[in-house]
N, C-alpha and C positions, 0 to 999 in steps of 0.2 A: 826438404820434402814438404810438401802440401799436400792437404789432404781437407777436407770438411767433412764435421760433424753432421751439418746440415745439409742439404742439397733444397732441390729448388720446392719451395710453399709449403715444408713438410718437414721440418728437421730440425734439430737442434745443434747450431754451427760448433765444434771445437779444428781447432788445426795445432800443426807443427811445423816446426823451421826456426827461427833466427830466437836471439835474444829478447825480452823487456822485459814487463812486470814479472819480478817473481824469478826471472827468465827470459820469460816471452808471455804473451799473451798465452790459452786452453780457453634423487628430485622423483619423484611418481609423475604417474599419469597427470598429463594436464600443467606441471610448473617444472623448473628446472631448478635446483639448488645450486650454491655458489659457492669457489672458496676455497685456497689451495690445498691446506692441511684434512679436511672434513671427510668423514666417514661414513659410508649408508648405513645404518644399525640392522642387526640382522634379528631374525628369527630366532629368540634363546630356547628355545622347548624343541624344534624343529629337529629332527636328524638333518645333517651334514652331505652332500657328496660326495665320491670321495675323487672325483675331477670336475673341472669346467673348461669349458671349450672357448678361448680369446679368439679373435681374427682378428690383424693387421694386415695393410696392404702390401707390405712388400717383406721380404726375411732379411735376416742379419745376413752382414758381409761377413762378419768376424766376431771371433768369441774372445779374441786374446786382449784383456785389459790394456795393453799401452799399446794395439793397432786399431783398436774403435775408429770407424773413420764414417758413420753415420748414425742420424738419432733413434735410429731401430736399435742399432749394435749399444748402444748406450742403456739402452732398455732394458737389451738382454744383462746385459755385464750390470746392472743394478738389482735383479732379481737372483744372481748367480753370483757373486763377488762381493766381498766387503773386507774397507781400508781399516785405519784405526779411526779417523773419523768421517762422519756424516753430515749433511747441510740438513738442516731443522726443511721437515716438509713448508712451509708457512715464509721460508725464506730467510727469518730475522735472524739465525743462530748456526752455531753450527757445533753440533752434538758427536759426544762422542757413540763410537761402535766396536770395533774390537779396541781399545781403546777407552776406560773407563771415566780417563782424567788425563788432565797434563798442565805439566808449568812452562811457564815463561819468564826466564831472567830478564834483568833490569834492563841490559844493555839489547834487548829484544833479537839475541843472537843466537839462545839456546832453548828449543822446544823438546822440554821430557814427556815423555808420553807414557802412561801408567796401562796397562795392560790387563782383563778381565781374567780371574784365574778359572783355569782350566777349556782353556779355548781347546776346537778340535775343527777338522775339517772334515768332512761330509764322511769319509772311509775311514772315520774312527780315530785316525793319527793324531797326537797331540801339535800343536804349533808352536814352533821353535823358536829360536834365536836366527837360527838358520835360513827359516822358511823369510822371517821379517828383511831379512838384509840381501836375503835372492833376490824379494821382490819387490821391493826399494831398491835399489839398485840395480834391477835392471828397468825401471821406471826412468830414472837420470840419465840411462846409458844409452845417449845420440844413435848410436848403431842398433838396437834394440826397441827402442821407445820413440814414435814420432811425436810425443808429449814431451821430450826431455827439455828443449828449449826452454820449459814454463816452469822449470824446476831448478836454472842452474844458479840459483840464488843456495839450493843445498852445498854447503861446502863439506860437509862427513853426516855419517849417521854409521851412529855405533849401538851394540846391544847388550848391556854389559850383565843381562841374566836373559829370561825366555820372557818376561813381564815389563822389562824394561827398553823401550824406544828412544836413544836421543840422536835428533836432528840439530845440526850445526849449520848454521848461515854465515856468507861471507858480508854479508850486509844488513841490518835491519829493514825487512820489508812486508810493504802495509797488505797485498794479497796472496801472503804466503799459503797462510792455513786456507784459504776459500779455495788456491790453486792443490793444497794436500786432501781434497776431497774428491778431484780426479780418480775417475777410474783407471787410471794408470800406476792408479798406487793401492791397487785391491793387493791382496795377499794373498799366495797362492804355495802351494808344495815345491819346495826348492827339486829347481830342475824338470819340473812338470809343464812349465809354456814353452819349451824352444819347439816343440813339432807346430804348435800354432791349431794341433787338433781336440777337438772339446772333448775327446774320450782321452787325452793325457791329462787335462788339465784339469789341477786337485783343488778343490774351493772351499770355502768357509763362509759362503752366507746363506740365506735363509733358503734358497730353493739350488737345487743341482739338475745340469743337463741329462738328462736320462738317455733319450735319442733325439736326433736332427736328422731330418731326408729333408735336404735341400730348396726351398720353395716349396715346399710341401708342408709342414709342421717341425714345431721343437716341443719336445715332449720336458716339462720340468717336473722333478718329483722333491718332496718334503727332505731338507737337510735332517737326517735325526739325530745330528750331533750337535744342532744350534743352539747357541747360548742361551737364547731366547725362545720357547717353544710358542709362545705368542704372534709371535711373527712369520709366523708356517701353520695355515690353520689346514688348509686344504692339502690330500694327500699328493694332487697331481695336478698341473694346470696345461694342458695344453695348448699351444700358439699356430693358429694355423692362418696357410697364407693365401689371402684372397685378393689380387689386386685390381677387378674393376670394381668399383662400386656398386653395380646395380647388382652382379654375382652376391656380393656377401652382403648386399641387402636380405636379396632374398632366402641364404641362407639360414640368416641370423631368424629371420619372421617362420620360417621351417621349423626352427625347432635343433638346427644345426651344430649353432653358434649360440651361446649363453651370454657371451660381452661383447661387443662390435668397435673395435677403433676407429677411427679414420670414418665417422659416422655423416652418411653424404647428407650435408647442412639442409639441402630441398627437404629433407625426407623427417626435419627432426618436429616439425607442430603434429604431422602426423601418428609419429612414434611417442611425441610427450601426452595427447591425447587418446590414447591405446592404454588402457587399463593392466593390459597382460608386460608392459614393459615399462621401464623408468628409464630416463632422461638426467644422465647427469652433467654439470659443464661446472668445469674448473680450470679457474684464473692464472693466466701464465705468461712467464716473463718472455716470450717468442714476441719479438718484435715483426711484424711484414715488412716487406718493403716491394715498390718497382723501380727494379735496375736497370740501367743504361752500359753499355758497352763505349767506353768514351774515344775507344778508338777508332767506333762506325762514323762518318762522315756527318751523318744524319741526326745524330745526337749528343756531338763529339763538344757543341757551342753548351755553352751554360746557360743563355738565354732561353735556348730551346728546352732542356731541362727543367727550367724553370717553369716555362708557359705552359709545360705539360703535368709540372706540380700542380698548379693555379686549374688547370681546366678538368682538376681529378675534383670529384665530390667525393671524403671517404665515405659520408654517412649511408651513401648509395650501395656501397660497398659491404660496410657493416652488415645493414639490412636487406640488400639484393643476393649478395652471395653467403653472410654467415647468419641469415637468420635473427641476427643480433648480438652473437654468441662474438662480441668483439666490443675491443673499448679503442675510442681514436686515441694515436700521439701524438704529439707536435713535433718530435726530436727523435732522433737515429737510438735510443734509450729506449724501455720500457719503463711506465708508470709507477710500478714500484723503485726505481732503481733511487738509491739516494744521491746519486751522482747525475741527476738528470737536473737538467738548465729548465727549474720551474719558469724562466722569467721569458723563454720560446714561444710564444704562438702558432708554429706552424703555417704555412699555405690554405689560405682557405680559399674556396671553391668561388673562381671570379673570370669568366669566359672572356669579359674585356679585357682584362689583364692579360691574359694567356694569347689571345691575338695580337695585341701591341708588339709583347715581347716575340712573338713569332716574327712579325715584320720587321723589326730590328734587326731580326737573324738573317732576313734574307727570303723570308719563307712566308710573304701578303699572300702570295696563290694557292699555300697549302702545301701539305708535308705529307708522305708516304712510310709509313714504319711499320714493321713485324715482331708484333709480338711472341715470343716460343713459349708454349707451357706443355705442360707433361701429358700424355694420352688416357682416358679414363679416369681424372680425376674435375670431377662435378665443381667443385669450388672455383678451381682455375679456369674453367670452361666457364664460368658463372661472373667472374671477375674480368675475362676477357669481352666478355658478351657487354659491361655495363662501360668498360673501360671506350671500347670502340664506338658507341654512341656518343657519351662523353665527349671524346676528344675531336667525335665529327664537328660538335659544337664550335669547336676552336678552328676547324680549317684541317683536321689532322686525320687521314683515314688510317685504317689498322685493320693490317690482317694479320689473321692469325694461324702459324702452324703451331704443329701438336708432332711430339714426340717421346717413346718409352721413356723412365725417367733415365737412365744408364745412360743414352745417349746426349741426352736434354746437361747431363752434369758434366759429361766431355765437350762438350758443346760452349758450354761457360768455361770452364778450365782452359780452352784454346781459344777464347777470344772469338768465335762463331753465330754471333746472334748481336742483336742490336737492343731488342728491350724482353724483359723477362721478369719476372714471379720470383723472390726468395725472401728469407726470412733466419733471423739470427736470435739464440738466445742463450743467456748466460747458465753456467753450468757452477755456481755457487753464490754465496750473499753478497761477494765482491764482484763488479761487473766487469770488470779493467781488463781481464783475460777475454772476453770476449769482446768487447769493442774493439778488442786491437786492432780484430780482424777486418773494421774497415781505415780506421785512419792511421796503420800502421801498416802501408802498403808491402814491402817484404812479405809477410806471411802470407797472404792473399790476394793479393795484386787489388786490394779495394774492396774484398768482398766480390771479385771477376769483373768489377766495374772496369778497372784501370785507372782507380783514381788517385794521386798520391799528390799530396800539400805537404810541403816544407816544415812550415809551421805547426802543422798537426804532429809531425813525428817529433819534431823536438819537444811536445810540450808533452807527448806520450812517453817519450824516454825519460825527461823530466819528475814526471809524476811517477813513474815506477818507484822510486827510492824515497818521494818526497810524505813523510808520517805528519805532516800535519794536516790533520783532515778540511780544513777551510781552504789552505790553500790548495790540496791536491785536488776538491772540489770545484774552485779558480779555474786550474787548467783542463778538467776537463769539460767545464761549462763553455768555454773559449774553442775546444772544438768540437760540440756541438752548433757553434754559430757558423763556426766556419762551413762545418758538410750541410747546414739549410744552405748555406749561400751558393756553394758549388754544386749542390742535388746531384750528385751522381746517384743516389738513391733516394727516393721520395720513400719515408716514411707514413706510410698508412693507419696498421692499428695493429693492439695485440690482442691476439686470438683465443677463446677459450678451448681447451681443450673437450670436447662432448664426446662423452662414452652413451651406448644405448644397450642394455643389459633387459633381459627377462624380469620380472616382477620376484623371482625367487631367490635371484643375484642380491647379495650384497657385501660390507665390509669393503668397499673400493676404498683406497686411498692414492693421492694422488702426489707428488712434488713438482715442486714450481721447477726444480733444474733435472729433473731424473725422469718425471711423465709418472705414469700406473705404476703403482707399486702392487704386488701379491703378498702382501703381510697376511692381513685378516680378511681378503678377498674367501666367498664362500659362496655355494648354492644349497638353500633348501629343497628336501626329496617328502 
């Protein structure tokens, strides 16, 4: 099965299917603050609300922790679910959550995991021995979980009281725990996910679904059995769904909408200079990319690929479509990633180049290519707009359809389009489960590119198993070189995430693999 996290300019990639790592692959007015872990401070003397009203552009497909199959659902199931551990906001760590503590034997075979006393899930019930080994197990189980691939490095997991977790491995491997922070291994009331409906399904983290009308809103309300009362400040947060842009612009500036996601980049020097609302952007590990379909005719040559890396300027990019609110990469990696090939340069912006290599292809008179991006979304409209100048530069005309995104992701899934907008990013400290998904073609056929090298898979399967971190940093600095050389995907930049809130909004936090969190989120009254 295949499935993305991610979809096209806007998501955060996980899939399932075959084996590897582990498995398989999974500010005020006026300035913008920075910074993935960082919190707005709020008002201490102020009364509380006892809801706020979020807008995202599009709603969850799915609430069931081992079907997440987009970065909304991911969202959801981080505000509503929780494993025994958690990745550290900031990225460096990774902290426990129901899950106080845990050891690791010698032989890097056995992970105990110690347990907070008196866990409860949202309707009061204690959490069992029971509940841990329903939903761990059906996390691993191929027929139940399209994450289980990324797990079958678990060989038992046994419970041998209601506090005690231990996981058994058939093998010593380097991103087990970064892949045990999947939401596919939230915990949940045994027996409560098989309808797949969010009014079955019994949780244990800081907020619970209260109601969902579809495309409409998800209403969440305060766990009152959470461990942590800290992390539930607000009684109610509403998620309501607005997906063109300029709509939940304007309902957010109404008085509608209290936090806005998905904040249209044109709109933000105006919103950071607007005294009544803050401006927040926070650093995140979403790589960009522009894809090629290598099985189109027309982009199918590497040369070509190439000359259209060369004849892209990111910085134009950076600052025509995000404002700024972006840092360039050189490599298919993001900036933080410690497995990124410092020693890459990247494609830099060189029209001669981009020409030569066209006419090697075949293509002295000029090339005709379509780019797809998604309908109503300002950035991609914005990116396609600098993109098609650009690449006039080089001999290369570009036009451009637009389509809902539903159909824009079937689209890439069937192999339908020739160049496109997407974007991948890792969903723990270890990035290995998310790279897979381009140079471990099985999983994702490339990321939909259709791109598969020999030598990338072998040195991905390689490194799954291999603990010493110099050399597993060898292999995969080795393909890194390889996909600049093949550009099935040009590597752009990575994006800040920009939230635009009311001046009364505050206590956002935010995580580099999970997005907004609702801990200490709050509105002054």
């Amino acid at each position: 099965m295949k499935k993305l996290i991610a979809s096209l300019l806007a998501a955060t990639l996980l899939a399932a299917g075959l084996a590897g790592c582990g498995g398989a692959p999974a500010s005020s007015g006026g300035a913008a603050a920075s910074g993935a872990a960082s919190a707005s401070s709020g008002a201490a003397d102020a009364g509380i609300a006892q809801q706020i009203v979020v807008a995202r552009n599009k709603d969850a497909a799915l609430v069931d922790p081992t079907q997440t199959s987009n970065a909304t659902d991911l969202m959801t199931v981080a505000w509503n679910f929780e494993g025994l551990v958690f990745p550290a906001n900031d990225g460096t760590a990774i902290e426990g959550a129901l899950a106080e503590s845990w050891d690791v034997s010698e032989d890097g075979l056995t992970y105990t995991f110690h347990l907070r006393d008196g866990l409860k899930f949202y309707n009061g019930d204690a959490v069992t021995a029971e509940d841990i080994l329903y939903s761990l197990n059906r996390a691993i189980d191929p027929e139940k979980s399209i994450f289980a691939g990324f797990l079958t490095a678990i060989a038992g997991i046994e419970c041998p009281d209601d506090t005690t977790v231990v996981v058994t491995l058939n093998a010593p491997t380097p991103d087990f725990l970064s892949n045990f922070t999947m939401p596919c291994c939230a915990i949940v009331q045994k027996d409560s996910g098989e309808s797949g409906d969010y009014k079955d399904l019994v949780t244990c983290g800081p907020y619970y679904i209260a109601d969902w009308v579809k495309d409409q809103y998800m209403l969440f309300k305060k766990n009152p059995n959470y461990y942590d009362p800290s992390k539930a400040v607000t009684e109610e947060i509403k998620v309501t769904v607005v997906a063109d842009d300029s709509t939940r612009l304007m309902e957010f500036q109404n008085g509608d909408i209290d936090l806005m996601m998905s904040t249209p980049r044109n709109n933000l020097p105006q919103l950071s200079a607007d005294s009544n609302y803050k401006v927040e952007a926070f650093d995140t590990v979403t790589v960009n990319y522009i894809g090629f379909n290598m099985e189109a005719e027309a982009v199918s040559s590497k040369e070509v690929r190439q000359a259209l890396a060369y004849a892209t300027n990111v910085d134009d990019l950076i600052v025509g479509a995000n404002q700024g609110y972006a840092q360039r990469v050189t490599t298919f990696t993001d900036n933080l990633d410690v497995l990124r090939n410092t020693g890459l340069e990247g494609y830099t912006h060189d029209v001669e180049k981009a020409k030569s290599l066209l006419a090697d292809a075949g293509y002295a008179d000029g090339l005709t290519l379509t780019l797809s991006i998604t309908s109503g979304n300002t950035t991609e409209a914005q990116i396609a707009a600098i993109l098609k100048e650009q690449w006039a530069q080089a001999g290369v005309t570009l036009e451009v359809t637009q389509y809902d995104a539903a159909t824009l992701t079937a689209m890439k899934k069937n192999g339908e389009y020739q160049v496109g907008l997407t974007n991948l990013g890792r969903t723990g400290p270890d990035s290995a489960l998310a790279l897979s998904f381009i140079v471990y073609n099985p999983i994702t056929n490339g990321m939909y590119t259709g791109w598969q090298n020999d030598e990338c898979e072998s040195l991905y399967l390689a490194s799954c198993s291999e603990l010493d971190v110099e050399k597993r940093a060898e292999m995969w600095a080795r393909m890194q070189e390889i996909e600049l050389d093949e550009a099935p995907l040009i590597p752009t930049y990575v994006n800040q995430d920009v939230y635009a809130m009311h001046s009364n909004v505050s206590g956002v936090q935010y995580n580099l693999f999970l997005g907004i969190l609702p801990y200490t989120m709050q509105k002054t009254v």
